[in-house]
N, C-alpha and C positions, 0 to 999 in steps of 0.2 A: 421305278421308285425305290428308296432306299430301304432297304428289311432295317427295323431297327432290333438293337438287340434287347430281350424282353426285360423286366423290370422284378429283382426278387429286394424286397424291403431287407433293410439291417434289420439283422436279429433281435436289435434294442431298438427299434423304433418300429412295431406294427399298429395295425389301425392307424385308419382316418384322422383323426385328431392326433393321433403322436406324430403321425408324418405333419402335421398342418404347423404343427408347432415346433417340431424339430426344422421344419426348414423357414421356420421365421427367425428362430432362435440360435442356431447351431453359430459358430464362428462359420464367415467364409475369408476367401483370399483373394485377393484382389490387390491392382496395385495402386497408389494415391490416389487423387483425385488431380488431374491436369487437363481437363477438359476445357476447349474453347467456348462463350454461350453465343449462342444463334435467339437473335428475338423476332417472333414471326410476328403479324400485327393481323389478328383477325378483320374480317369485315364489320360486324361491331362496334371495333376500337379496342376490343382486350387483347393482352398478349399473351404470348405462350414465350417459353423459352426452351430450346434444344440445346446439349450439352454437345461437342462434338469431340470425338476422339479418332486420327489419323495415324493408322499404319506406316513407317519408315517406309515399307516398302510397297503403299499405296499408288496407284495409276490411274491416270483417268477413266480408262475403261475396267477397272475394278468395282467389286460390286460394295454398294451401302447399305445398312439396313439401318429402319427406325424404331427403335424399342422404346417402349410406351405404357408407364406402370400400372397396379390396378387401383383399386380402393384403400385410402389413406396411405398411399406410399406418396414418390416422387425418384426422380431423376437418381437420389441415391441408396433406393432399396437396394436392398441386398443381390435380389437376383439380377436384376437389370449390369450390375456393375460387374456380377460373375461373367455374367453372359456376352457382357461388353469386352471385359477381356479377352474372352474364347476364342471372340471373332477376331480382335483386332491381333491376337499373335497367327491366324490365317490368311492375315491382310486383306480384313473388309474393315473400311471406317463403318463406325457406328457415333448415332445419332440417338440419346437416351431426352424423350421426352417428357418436360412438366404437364400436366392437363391443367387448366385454367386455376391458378389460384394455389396454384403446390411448390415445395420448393425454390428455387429461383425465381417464379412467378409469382412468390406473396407481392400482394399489393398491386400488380400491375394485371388483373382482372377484375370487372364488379361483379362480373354473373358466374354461378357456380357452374361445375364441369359437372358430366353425368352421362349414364351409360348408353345416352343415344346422340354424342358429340361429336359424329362422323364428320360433318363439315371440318371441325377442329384437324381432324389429324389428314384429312386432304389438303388443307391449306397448307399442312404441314410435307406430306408429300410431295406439294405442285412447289416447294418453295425446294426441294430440294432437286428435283429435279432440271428447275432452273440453277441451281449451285453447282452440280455435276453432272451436264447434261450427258454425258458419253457412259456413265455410271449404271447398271441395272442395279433396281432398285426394290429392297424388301421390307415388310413391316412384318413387327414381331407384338402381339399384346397379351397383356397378362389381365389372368382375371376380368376386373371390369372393364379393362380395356381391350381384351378377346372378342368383347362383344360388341365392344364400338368399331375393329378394324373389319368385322365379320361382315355386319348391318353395312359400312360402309360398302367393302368390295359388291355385296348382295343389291343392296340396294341402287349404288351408284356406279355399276357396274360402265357404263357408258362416260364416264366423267371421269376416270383413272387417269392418271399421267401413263402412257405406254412404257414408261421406263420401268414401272412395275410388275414383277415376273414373281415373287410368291411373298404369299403372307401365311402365317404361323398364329394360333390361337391358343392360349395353353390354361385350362380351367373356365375356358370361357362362361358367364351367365345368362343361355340365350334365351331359357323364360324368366323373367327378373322376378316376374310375380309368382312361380314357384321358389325362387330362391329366398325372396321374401318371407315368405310361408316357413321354407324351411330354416329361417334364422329366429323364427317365434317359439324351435321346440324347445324343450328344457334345458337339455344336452348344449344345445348351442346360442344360449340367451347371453354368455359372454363374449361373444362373436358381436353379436350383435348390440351389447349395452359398448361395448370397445371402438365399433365404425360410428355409431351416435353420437358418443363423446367425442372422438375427432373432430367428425363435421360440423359438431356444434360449436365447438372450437376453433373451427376453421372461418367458418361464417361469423360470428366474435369479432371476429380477429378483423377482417374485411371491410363491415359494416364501423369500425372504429378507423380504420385508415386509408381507406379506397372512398374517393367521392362518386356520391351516386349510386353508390352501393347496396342492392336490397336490403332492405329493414329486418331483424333479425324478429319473427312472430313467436317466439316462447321466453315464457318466462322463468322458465326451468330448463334444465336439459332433457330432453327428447327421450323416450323409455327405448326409441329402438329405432330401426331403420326405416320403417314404414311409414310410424309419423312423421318423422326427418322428411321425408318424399312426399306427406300428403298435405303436411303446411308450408315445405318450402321450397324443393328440387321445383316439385311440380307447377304451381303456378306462376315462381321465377320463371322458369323454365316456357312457360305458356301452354300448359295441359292442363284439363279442369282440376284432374285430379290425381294420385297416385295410381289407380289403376290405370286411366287413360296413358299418364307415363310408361307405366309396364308395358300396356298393351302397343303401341306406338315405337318403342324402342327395342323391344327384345328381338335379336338378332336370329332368331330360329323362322320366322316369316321370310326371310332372304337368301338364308342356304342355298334355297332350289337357282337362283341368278345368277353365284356366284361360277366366270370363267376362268380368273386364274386359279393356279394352283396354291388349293392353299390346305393347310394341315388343323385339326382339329386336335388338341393333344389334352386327354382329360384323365380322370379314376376314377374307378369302380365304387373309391372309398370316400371319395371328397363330401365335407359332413356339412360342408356351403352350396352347392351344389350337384342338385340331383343329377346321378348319370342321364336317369330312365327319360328325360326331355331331350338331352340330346341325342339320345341312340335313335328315337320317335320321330326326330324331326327330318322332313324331306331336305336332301341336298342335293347337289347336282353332283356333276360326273366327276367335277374339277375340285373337290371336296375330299380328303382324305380324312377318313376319322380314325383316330388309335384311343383306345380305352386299355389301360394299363389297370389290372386288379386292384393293384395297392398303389399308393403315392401322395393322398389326399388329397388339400389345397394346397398347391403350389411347394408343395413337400418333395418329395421325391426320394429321400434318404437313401441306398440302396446300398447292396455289398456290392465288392470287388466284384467289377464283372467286365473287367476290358475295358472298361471308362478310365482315362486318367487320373479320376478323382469320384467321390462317392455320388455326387451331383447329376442322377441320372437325366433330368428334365433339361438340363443345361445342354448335354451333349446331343440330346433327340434333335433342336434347335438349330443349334449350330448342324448338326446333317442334313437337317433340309433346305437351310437358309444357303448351305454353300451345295447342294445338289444343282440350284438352280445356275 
C-alpha cells in the first residue's frame, strides 16, 4: 500500500473550520470546462448525468474512475474538477457525477438524491462498464457521497461490476445521525442553516418544473438538516422517518463486507463529522482508514510538502486511484 505523505496544515489556515472554509473558498486551478455528458436512466425513470473527460493518451485497457460530489455541490465543485484534472494529466478518464437532481440534472429527476442512493451510482458503474469494458474501473466519493459508495461496495458487495478494483471515501458521514447531531451545535448551526437553504431550494425548484414531482411540505424554509430529512428526504424517500433514514443508510453497518480495496480518508478536525464513529466502526481487512490530524471538511490546506500544489487531499486520491 502506498505510505502517504503526512499532512502539516498552512500556517494561515489551522483548525477545523478554517480548513473547511478555506477549501470551499480558496481559488483552485483547473482547466475549462469541455466535458462530454453521459445520461444514465435510472430504473425509476429519473436520470442522472455524468460529465466525461478523456486523456489524449487514453486506452482501452486504461483505468477510469467516477467522482461523485457531496452535499449541495454537483459535477462542478471545485474539488471534483481539481481532482479531475490530476488524473486526466495521468491518463485516467474521469467521469464527474450529478446525484439526482444537481447540476446538469436539474429537472430531469422527481425524487431527491440522499446519502443511501447506492443503487444510483451502481447503475452508474454498471453503465460504464459497459462503455469501457476492457477499462479497470474506480469510484471516488466525497462527503455525502463517501457514504453512499461505502454502503454501496459494503452492502452490495456481490452486485459490483468486476471491473471495479478500488473506491476512495474522503470525509465520509458514516453515522448520518451523529452527523446530524453534530450540525445542531452552535459552532456549526451555519453549516447547517446553509445545506437547508439549498435543499429547500432545490426541492422549489423541482416541485415547479419536474412533473410528478414530490409536493414541497413547508411553508417556510427548514431551520436545519434534520427537519429537511424528517418532512421530506425521508418519507420521499419511503422511511417512516428521519431516524429510520439514518439508521437504514449510514454506511458504518457495511464496512465489516466491504472486499475491495478501498480507502477511508478523513480528520481529526472535521467539525461536520465526528472522527470518533469512524475510528469505532468495524471494517474489514480490505478497508484502509487514514485519519490526518488537521484538514477538516474537505479542506485540506497544507504547506509545501512535495505535493505539486498545496492540495493535499487531491494528491492522497490520485495515489491510491492509480496504485490500483
Amino acid at each position: 500500500m502506498t505510505e502517504f505523505s503526512p499532512f502539516f496544515p498552512h500556517p494561515m489556515v489551522r483548525g477545523g473550520h478554517l480548513q473547511t472554509l478555506a477549501g470551499m473558498y480558496l481559488p483552485s486551478h483547473y482547466i475549462p470546462e469541455s466535458a462530454v455528458q453521459h445520461r444514465v436512466t435510472l430504473p425509476d425513470g429519473d436520470v442522472v448525468v455524468l460529465h466525461e473527460n478523456r486523456p489524449s493518451n487514453w486506452s482501452e485497457t486504461s483505468p477510469t474512475v467516477l467522482l461523485i460530489h457531496g452535499l449541495a455541490g454537483c459535477h462542478q465543485s471545485p474539488y471534483l474538477r481539481r481532482i479531475s484534472c490530476k488524473l486526466i494529466d495521468r491518463g485516467v478518464r474521469t467521469f464527474r457525477m450529478d446525484l439526482r437532481g444537481c447540476g446538469a440534472g436539474a429537472g430531469l429527476a422527481r425524487f431527491p438524491y440522499h446519502a443511501g442512493r447506492s443503487d444510483d451510482v451502481l447503475q452508474c458503474l454498471n453503465y460504464l462498464a459497459d462503455t469501457v469494458p476492457a477499462s479497470p474501473l474506480a469510484a471516488a466519493g466525497f462527503s455525502l457521497s463517501g457514504n453512499i459508495v461505502l454502503k454501496l461496495v459494503g452492502e452490495m458487495a456481490d452486485e459490483l461490476p468486476a471491473a471495479l478494483k478500488r473506491v476512495v471515501a474522503v470525509n465520509p458521514p458514516i453515522d448520518l445521525a451523529g452527523c446530524v447531531a453534530r450540525l445542531s451545535l452552535p459552532l456549526n448551526r451555519i453549516y447547517d442553516r446553509f445545506f437547508a437553504k439549498h435543499l429547500y431550494r432545490q426541492i422549489l425548484k423541482v416541485a415547479t418544473t419536474v412533473a410528478d414531482a414530490p409536493p414541497v411540505p413547508f411553508a417556510r424554509r427548514p431551520y436545519g438538516v434534520w427537519e429537511f430529512d424528517e418532512y421530506f428526504t425521508a418519507p420521499v424517500s419511503g422511511y417512516v422517518n428521519a431516524e429510520h433514514y439514518y439508521r437504514s443508510c449510514s454506511a458504518a453497518q457495511f464496512l465489516s463486507a466491504i472486499r475491495i480495496p478501498t480507502l477511508i480518508l478523513t480528520s481529526a478536525d472535521d467539525p461536520l463529522v465526528p472522527v470518533s464513529g469512524i475510528e469505532s466502526a468495524e471494517r474489514s481487512s480490505a478497508v484502509t482508514l487514514v485519519i490526518s490530524p488537521s484538514g477538516g471538511h474537505l479542506g485540506y490546506i497544507g504547506k509545501q510538502n512535495g505535493d505539486p500544489d498545496r492540495r493535499w487531499m487531491d494528491w492522497r486520491v490520485v495515489e491510491w486511484i492509480l496504485e490500483g
